[in-house]
Each structure stands twice: as structure tokens, then as C-alpha cells.
N, C-alpha and C positions, 0 to 999 in steps of 0.2 A: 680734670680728666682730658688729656687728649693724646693722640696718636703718635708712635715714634717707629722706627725702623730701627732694630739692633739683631748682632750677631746672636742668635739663640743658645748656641755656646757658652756666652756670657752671662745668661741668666742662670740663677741658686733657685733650688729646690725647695718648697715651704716646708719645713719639721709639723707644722700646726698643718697643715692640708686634709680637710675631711676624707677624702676616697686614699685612703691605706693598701688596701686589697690589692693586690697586683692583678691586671686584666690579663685577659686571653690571649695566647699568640693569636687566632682568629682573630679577635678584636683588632688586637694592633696592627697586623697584615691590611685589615680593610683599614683603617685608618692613612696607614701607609700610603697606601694605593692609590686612597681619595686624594691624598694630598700629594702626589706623583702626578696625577691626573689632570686636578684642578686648582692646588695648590691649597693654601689655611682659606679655608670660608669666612669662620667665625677669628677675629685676633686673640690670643691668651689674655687674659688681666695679668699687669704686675706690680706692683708698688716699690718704693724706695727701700733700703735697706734700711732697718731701725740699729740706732748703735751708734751711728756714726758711719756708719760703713757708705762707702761710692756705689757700691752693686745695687742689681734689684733683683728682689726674691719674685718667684710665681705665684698668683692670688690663685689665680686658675687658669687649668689649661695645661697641665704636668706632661700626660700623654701628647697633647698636639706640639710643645716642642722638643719632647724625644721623638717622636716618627716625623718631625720638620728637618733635625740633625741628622736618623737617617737616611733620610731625602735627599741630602746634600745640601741644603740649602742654605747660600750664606747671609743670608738677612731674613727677617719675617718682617711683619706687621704687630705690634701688640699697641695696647691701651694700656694708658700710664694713670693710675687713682693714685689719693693719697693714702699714706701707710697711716692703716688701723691699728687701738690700742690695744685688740686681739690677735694684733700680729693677720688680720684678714678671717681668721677662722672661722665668722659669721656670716661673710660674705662667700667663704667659699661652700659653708653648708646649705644654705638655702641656693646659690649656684645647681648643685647636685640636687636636691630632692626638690624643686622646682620645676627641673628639666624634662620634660613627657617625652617618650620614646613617639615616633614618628608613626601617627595611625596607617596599617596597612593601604586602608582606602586612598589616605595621601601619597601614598608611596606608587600606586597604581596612575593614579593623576601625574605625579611629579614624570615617571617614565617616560607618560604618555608626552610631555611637555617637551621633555628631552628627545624624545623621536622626533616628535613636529620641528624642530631645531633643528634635525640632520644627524644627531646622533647615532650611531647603530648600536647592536642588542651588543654586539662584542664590545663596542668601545663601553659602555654602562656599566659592562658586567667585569669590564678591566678597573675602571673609576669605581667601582662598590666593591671591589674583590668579593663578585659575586659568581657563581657558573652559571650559564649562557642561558644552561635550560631553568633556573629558577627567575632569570629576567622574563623568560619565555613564558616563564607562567603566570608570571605578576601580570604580564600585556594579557593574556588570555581572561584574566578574575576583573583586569580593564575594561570587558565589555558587558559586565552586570548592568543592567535598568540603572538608570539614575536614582530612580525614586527608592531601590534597595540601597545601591550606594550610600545615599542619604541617611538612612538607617544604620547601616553598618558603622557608618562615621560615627555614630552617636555613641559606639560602643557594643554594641549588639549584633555580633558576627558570629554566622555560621562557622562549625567544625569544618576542616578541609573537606572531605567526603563532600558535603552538602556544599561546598563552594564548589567544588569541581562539579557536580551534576549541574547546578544552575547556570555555569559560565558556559557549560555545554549546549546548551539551548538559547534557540534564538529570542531576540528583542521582543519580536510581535508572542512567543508563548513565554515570556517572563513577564511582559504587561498583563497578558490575562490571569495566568496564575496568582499576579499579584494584584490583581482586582480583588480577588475570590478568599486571599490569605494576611492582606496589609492588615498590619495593625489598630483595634478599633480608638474610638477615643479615650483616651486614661489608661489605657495600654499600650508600657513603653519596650516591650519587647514582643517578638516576630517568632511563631511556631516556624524556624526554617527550617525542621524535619519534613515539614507538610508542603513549604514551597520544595523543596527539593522532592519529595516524593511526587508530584503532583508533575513532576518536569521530566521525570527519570522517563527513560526510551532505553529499549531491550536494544544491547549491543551487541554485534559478529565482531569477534574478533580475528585479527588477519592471521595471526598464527594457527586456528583453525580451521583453516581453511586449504583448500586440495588446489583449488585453478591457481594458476599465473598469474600475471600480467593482462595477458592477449582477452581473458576471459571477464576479470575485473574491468577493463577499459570496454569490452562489449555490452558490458551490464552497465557500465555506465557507475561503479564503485570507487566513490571519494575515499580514500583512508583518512582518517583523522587521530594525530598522535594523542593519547593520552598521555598528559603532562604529569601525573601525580601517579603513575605507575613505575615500579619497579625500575631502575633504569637496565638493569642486565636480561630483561625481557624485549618480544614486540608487543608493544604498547598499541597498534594504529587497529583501529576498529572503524566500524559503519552501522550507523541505525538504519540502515535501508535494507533490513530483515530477507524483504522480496526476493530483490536483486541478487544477494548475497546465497540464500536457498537456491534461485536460480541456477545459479552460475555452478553451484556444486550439484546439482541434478546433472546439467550439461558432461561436466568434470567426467561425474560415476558412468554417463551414458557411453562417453567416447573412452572410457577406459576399462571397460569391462571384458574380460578374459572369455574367450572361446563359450564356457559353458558359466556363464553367469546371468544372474538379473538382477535389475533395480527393482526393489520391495521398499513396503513404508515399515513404521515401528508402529507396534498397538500401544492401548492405553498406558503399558506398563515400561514402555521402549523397549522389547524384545522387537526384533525381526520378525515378521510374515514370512514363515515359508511355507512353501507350497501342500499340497495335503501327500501326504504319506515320508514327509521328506523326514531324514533323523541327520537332526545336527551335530558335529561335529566339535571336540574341542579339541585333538591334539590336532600332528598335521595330518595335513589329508593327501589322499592319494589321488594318483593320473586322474581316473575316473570319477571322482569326485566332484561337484559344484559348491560355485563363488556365489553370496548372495550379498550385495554392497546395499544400504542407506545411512538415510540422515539421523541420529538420534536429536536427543532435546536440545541441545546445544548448539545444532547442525553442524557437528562434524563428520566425515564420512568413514562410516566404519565398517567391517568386513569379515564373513563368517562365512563356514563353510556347512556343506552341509550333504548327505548321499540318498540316491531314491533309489528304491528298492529295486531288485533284478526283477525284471520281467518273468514270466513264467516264458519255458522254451515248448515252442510246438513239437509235439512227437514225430518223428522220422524226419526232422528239420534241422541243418546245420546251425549251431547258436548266432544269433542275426545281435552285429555290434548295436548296443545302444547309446544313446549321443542323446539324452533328455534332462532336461532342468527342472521337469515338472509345469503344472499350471498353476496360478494364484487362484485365476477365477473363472468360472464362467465367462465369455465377454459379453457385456451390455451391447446392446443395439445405442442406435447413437440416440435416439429418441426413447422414453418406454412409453407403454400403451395411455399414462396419463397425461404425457407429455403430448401425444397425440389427438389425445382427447381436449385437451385443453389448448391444441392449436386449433384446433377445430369450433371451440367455443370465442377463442378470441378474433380468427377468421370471420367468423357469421357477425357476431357485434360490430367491426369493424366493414364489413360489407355492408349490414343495414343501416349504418350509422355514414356511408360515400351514397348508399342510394335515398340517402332524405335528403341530403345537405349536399351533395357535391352537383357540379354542373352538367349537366346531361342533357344532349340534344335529341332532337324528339324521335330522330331516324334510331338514335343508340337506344334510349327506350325500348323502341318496337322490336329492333334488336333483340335486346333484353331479354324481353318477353317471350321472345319464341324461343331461345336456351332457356329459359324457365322451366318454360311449359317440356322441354323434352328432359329435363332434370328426372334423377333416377327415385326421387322423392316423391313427383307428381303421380298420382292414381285415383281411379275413381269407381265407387263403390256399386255394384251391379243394382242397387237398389233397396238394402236393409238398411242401407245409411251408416256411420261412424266418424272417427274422426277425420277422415278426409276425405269426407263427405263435400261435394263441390258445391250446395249452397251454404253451409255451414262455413268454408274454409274463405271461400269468394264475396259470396252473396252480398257481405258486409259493403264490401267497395262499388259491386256492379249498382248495388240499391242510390248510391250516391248521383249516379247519371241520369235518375227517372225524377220529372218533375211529378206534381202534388195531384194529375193528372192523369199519372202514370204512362207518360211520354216520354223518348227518348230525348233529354233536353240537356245539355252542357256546353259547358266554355273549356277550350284549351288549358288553363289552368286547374277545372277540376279533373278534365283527364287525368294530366301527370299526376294529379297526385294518387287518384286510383291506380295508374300504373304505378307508381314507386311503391303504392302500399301492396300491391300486387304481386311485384316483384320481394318485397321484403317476406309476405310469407312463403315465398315457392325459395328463396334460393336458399340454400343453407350448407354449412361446410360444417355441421356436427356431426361426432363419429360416431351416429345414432340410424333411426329409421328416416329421416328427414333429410339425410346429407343428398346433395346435388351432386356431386364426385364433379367431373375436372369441371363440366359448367359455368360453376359456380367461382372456381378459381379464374375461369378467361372472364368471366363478367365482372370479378373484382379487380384485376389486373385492368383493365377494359374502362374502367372508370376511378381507375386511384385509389384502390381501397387502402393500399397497403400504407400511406400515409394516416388513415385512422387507427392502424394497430396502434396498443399501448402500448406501456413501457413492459418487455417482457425479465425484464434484470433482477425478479422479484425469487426470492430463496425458496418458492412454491415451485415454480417453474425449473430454477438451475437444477434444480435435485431432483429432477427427469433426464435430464441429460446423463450421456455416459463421458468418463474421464476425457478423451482424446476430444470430445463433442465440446467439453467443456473449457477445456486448454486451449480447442482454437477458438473461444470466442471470448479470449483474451488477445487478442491480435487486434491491432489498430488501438488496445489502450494502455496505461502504465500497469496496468496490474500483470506481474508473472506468475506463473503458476507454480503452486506452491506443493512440498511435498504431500501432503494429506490433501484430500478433496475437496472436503466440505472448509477447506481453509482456503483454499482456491475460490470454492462457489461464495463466503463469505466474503472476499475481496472484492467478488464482482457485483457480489450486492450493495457495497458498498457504495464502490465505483458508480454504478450504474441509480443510484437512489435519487440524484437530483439528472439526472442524464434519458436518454431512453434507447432502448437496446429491443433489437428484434431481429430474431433467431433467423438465420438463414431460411429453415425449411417453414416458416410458417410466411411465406412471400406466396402473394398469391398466382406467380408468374409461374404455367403449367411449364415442364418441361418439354422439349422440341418433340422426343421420340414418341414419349406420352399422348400429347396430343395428334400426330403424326397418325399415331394406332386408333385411336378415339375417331376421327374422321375417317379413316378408311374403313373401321368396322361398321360405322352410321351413313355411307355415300350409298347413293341409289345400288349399285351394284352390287354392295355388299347385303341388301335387303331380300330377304326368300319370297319368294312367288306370293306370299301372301301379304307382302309389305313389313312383315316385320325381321325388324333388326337378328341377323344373325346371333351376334351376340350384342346383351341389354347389362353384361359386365361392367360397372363404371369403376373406373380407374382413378385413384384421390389426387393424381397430377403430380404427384412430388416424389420423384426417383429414390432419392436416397432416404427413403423410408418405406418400411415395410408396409402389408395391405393393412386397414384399420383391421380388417377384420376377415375371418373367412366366411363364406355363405357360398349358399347356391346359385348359380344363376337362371335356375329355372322360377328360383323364389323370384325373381325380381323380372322375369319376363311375363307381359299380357296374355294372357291364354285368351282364344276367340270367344270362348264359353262365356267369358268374365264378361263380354261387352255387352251392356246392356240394347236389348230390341229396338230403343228407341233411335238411339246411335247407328245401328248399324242399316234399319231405314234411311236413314240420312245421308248415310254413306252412298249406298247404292243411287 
């Protein structure tokens, strides 16, 4: 056996050649090609001619010197055997059914090998007479987990579908899914419906989509081509759901017609419209309204729809009407539990900076005397109840009397009877007990607002109203979403290892609030009898409504109330 160089030309045909079948134009084109490319890889076998004959017949290797011939090519490479008494025919059958077709996973590697060379995806896909976009996708199914790979080699490959989902996702979520879904032991093949379901991510595709350019690059939307999609479609989609809703809110916002609005879909994807509205299916007229949203798919779609004539007032010219209707009532930005439960997480968070945070003794006394004029503090003419002044005090003042019943303490049990002092007078619940702004400068005052919790809890967001709810999505990746509670679900997510706290529940009074608060309590504003004009306390936070209505003759001392003993004292 060894090697010679001859005219390809010159080589006969084997009559005895096992593969008869005439192959594919396909086939022989890629054969072609490769050999255009990179020339014979492999050399043909051929042996002497039996008979007597000078020639040498082809053992194997028929096709590679017809597609060598034409190549043009005027010499090959073959290997020279000796001529069998089967004329080769055993040699060339076991040749052919020996031969394993070239596992995918190799093929992916091999690519990959030839890129790291310098090859490009065209030059490959000229040398394989293959199209661009199938080299394109073998490098894409190239970056499967190795530890799949490995598996796949063995013969155990996903359908395309389920290779396409997997190759779609990243490294770090193909390790873990394939922690949860590898093969146990003495099991040699892989549910890869389940790694693939377990990977699969809800796609936007770009052809559904309303924005440009300008609004996708705002959103910050990667397209990525789907390789295994139709090629006479747009393939390029984005799993980043958000962004993608986003951007087509913004779209419907800035393109909405004279008399339109943005509305969601109900459970069933019809449109919300407004109450009394009757929608429309042919076309619609001048006077007529647009109502645009997102269905399930989020693509933007568009209905019409007419609100009934107003009734005309009698002896009145008909007055044009220009209305689209309302959705809804509008939310206040806060509701009344959302109020409530600032107010419950306020006070925790204040009695929780007056045990533990640092407080100098002049702030203390401070403290104390906003306490004490808190709109909570009262004391009972003498029946007693709950705030009753030895029942509500007594507890702390008993702590400074020694065993003698003398005034006997240290600077340290003071503070602590003032801080515990101060814990039951101040209070920011939106109850009988709330201290109104006080309470909010004495928490500002000593950093309370650093012990609020995490308020990013789906108890809480589902207080808030839509717009309340949207801007406190600002400052993090979460966008708001068409429906609400898909919005308020993002933020709880967002917010579950994080800690989030509402604007209005800050316990920093506003300027004008407190402003008013001091001039209605300054000496001058006090009547002749020393008390406060007005004993109205205001809960310090503008942009929210009053907790509550009351009187404020309920909440002013009447002189009757003050008990004999007091007012001895007075004098």
C-alpha cells in the first residue's frame, strides 16, 4: 500500500463497486465545493487492473474522482492496494456501511475549530455548499452546556424546536436546569422536552410591534434573530417582556388621535370601555372615539367606539360635545388603608429610633415637650380611663423613687424613662392616639425614617393608585406594565430582597404644613384664655388627604374638663 499522484482521468470505474445508487445533485455540489475549497481530504483507494491490463480500476472513492475531474483538477492523491480476488468488492462494502455520518455535536465543534482558524461563516458555508444561515445556526446550537453536549454526542438529541429553546438561553440557566433534569444513573437518555420547557421565556416578537427604532433603543431592546424561523418572515424577537410592553404603552400614548384613550383588556382580551360607551364595528364617524391597547400578545390594537348624546337643556343652543368618556373613578394616590398602615409603620419605626438610636439629652427634653403638646395627650377630669395619667405614666415615673420613696436616680435611668415616655405619647396611627405633625418632626428629628421597613410588600402596593404606582418604578428596572397588578407584581418582586419606602410615609413634615402648625400654636395666636385657637392637627404630609374628618371642638380642652386640682396650681 502506498501513495501515488495520477491523472484522475486515467482511472476505470469498478463494475463490482458496492454504492450503485446514483447520489444527489445536492450531494455532489457539496462534495464539489469541498473539494474546490480544500481540495481531496481523504485519497480514493485503487488497485491494479486484473487481466493483464496497465490501468487501475477505483476500489473507492467513485464520487470524489468525478467531482476531482470537475474541479479541474489535473492530478489527485490516491492509495495504491493490491488487486483482490473479488475484484475489491469487500473492501468496498464494508468501506460504505462502516462509514458513520458525522455526529451534529461534531460538526458544531468542527465550526467552531474553523472559526478559531480565521475562517468566516461565508468562507465555511462556500467549502460545505452550505447557506450562511444554516452555518449560522450550527454556531448558535455551539453554545449548548457541555455537559448536554456530551450527551447529545452519545446519540441522544433533542428535536430542533427543543434545540432551539435551549441554545436560546444562557450558560448559567442551562447549568441549572440541567442540575434539576440530567440523566439519573442507568438512564441513558434525557427528558429534553422538560429541559427545554423548563428554559422556554415568553417571546415579543418585532414584527408586533408598533415603535421604531428610536423607542426600542430607549427601552434598551436587544432583537435577537430566530434562526429556525421561517426565512420569508421577521424572525428577531426579545424576552424582555417589560421593555417591550413599555415601549408600546409609550407608541399608543404619543399616537393617539384627538378623541382617544389608552384602556387595558379584561380577563377575556376585550377592551374596557368607558361606561355607557357602544362600540363600534363598521367605520366610524367625525364624532366618534379611538380606544387603542395591548391584547395578550402585546400588540396594539384599535377600536372604536360612540358615547351617547347628552341630553340638551331646554331654551339652550345644542352645546358641541368633545368627550371620550371616563374608565373610572380616579384613586387618590394613597387609600385610606394605605394611610393607615403608614401610619402603623411610622409609629414602629419611630418607637423603634427612640430606644435604639442616639439622642442627646437637650433632644430628649426636646422630645418631651412635643410630646406632651401631641394631639393624643389628654387627661381625664377624674373617673379615670385609658389615659388615665397614672395608668399611662405612672409605670416609668415609679422607676425614679427609691425603696424609701425618694426621688433618687442616675442619668441613665432617666433616659430610659424619658425614651419610654416618649414611646407611649408619640404616635403617627390614624387612630385616637395619632400625634399629627409632632410626631413626624420628632421622627425626622432623630432618624426615624432609616428604621421604616421594607414597604415593597403586595399588602402595601395594592393601596397605592396606578400613576402612585408607576412612579415608584423610577430609579429601578422594573417598567410598568399594562395591567396593574402586573406592575404591582414586578415591584414586589423587584423589591423582595431590596427595601423600598414610599415617598409619603417619610417622616419629614412639609414646609407650608408645618409653617401653619406654628403660627396657629405661637403665643399670639393663643385666645385670652391661653388656649390654642385652633387644636386641629394637621398629619404633615401634603399630598395626601386628611386621615380623617372630625371636629375640632372634639379635640379642644374645654376649661370645665380641667380638673380643681390643676387649675389651683395654675393660679
Amino acid at each position: 500500500m502506498h501513495l501515488m499522484k495520477v491523472d484522475p482521468r486515467a482511472l476505470k470505474d469498478n463494475p463490482d463497486r458496492t454504492r450503485q445508487t446514483k447520489s444527489t445533485p445536492q450531494a455532489d455540489a457539496l462534495l464539489l465545493a469541498t473539494i474546490k475549497a480544500v481540495g481531496l481530504v481523504q485519497p480514493p483507494m485503487i488497485a491494479p487492473e486484473s487481466g493483464g491490463g496497465n490501468g487501475y480500476i477505483i476500489d473507492s472513492g467513485h464520487r470524489r474522482v468525478k467531482q476531482a475531474i470537475k474541479a479541474g483538477l489535473e492530478e489527485i492523491e490516491v492509495l495504491v492496494v493490491d488487486a483482490a480476488n473479488d475484484n475489491g468488492a469487500m473492501r468496498s462494502m464494508v468501506e460504505n456501511i462502516a462509514r458513520e455520518p458525522l455526529n451534529p455535536v461534531d460538526q458544531w465543534r468542527a465550526i467552531e475549530r474553523l472559526v478559531a482558524l480565521g475562517w468566516t461563516e461565508e468562507a465555511i458555508a462556500v467549502a460545505l455548499a452550505l447557506p450562511v444561515r444554516q452555518i449560522r445556526k450550527l454556531r448558535l446550537l455551539a453554545n449548548i452546556l457541555a455537559a448536554m453536549l456530551d450527551q447529545m454526542a452519545k446519540g441522544d438529541m433533542p428535536n430542533e424546536q427543543q434545540l432551539r429553546t435551549i441554545a436560546a438561553a444562557s450558560l448559567d440557566e442551562q447549568k441549572e436546569v440541567w442540575k434539576a433534569h440530567k440523566p439519573k444513573k442507568g438512564d441513558p437518555q434525557v427528558s429534553w422536552w422538560s429541559v427545554a420547557n423548563a428554559l422556554t421565556k415568553k417571546r415579543m416578537y418585532a414584527r408586533d410591534a408598533s415603535f421604531g427604532d428610536d423607542l426600542a433603543q430607549a427601552y434598551g431592546i436587544q432583537w435577537v434573530e430566530d434562526l429556525f424561523a421561517q426565512a420569508d418572515e421577521d424572525s428577531r424577537y426579545t424576552t424582555d417582556v417589560e421593555a417591550f410592553l413599555g415601549a408600546q404603552q409609550e407608541w399608543m400614548t404619543s399616537h393617539l388621535p384627538k378623541k382617544g384613550i389608552v384602556t387595558e383588556a379584561n380577563n377575556w382580551g376585550q377592551p374596557e370601555l368607558p361606561k355607557k360607551a357602544e362600540r363600534l364595528y363598521g367605520k366610524p364617524g367625525k364624532g366618534d372615539c379611538t380606544a387603542m391597547y395591548l391584547d395578550r400578545e402585546g400588540k396594539v390594537q384599535t377600536v372604536h367606539y360612540r358615547m351617547p348624546e347628552e341630553k340638551k337643556a331646554k331654551g339652550k343652543a345644542d352645546a358641541a360635545v368633545d368627550d371620550v368618556g371616563t374608565l373610572a373613578k380616579p384613586r387618590p394616590d394613597v387609600t385610606r388603608k394605605g394611610i393607615e398602615m403608614i401610619g402603623d409603620l411610622r409609629t414602629d419605626a419611630l418607637h423603634e429610633a427612640l430606644s435604639r438610636a442616639p439622642i442627646e439629652d437637650d433632644m430628649l427634653m426636646a422630645l418631651l415637650v412635643l410630646a406632651f403638646a401631641g394631639q393624643n395627650v389628654r387627661v381625664d377630669s377624674g373617673a379615670g380611663g385609658e389615659f388615665r395619667w397614672g395608668s399611662r405614666f405612672g409605670r416609668h415615673a415609679a422607676e425614679l423613687f427609691d425603696q424609701e420613696g425618694k426621688l433618687a436616680f442616675d442619668m441613665d435611668t432617666l433616659r430610659i424613662a424619658i425614651r419610654s415616655v416618649l414611646i407611649d405619647v408619640l404616635s403617627c396611627r390614624e387612630n385616637a392616639t395619632k400625634s399629627g405633625i409632632l410626631a413626624l418632626v420628632a421622627g425626622d428629628a432623630i432618624g426615624a425614617d432609616g428604621f421604616l421597613p421594607n414597604m415593597g410588600s403586595d399588602d402595601f402596593l395594592s393601596c397605592l393608585s396606578r400613576p402612585a404606582l408607576e412612579a415608584s418604578c423610577k430609579d429601578t428596572p422594573v417598567m410598568p406594565r399594562q395591567r396593574v397588578k402586573d406592575t404591582r407584581a414586578a415591584l414586589v418582586e423587584h423589591f423582595k430582597e431590596g427595601h423600598f419606602v414610599h415617598g409619603s410615609a417619610l417622616f419629614a413634615p412639609g414646609t407650608a404644613t408645618l409653617s401653619k402648625w406654628l403660627t396657629e400654636h405661637s403665643a399670639s395666636a393663643d385666645d385670652d384664655d391661653g388656649t390654642p385657637a385652633d387644636q386641629d392637627e394637621l398629619d404633615g404630609n401634603e399630598a395626601i388627604e386628611p386621615a380623617h374628618d372630625f371636629d375640632a371642638d372634639e379635640d379642644r380642652f374645654d376649661e370645665a374638663d380641667i380638673p380643681e386640682s390643676f387649675r389651683e396650681a395654675a393660679e
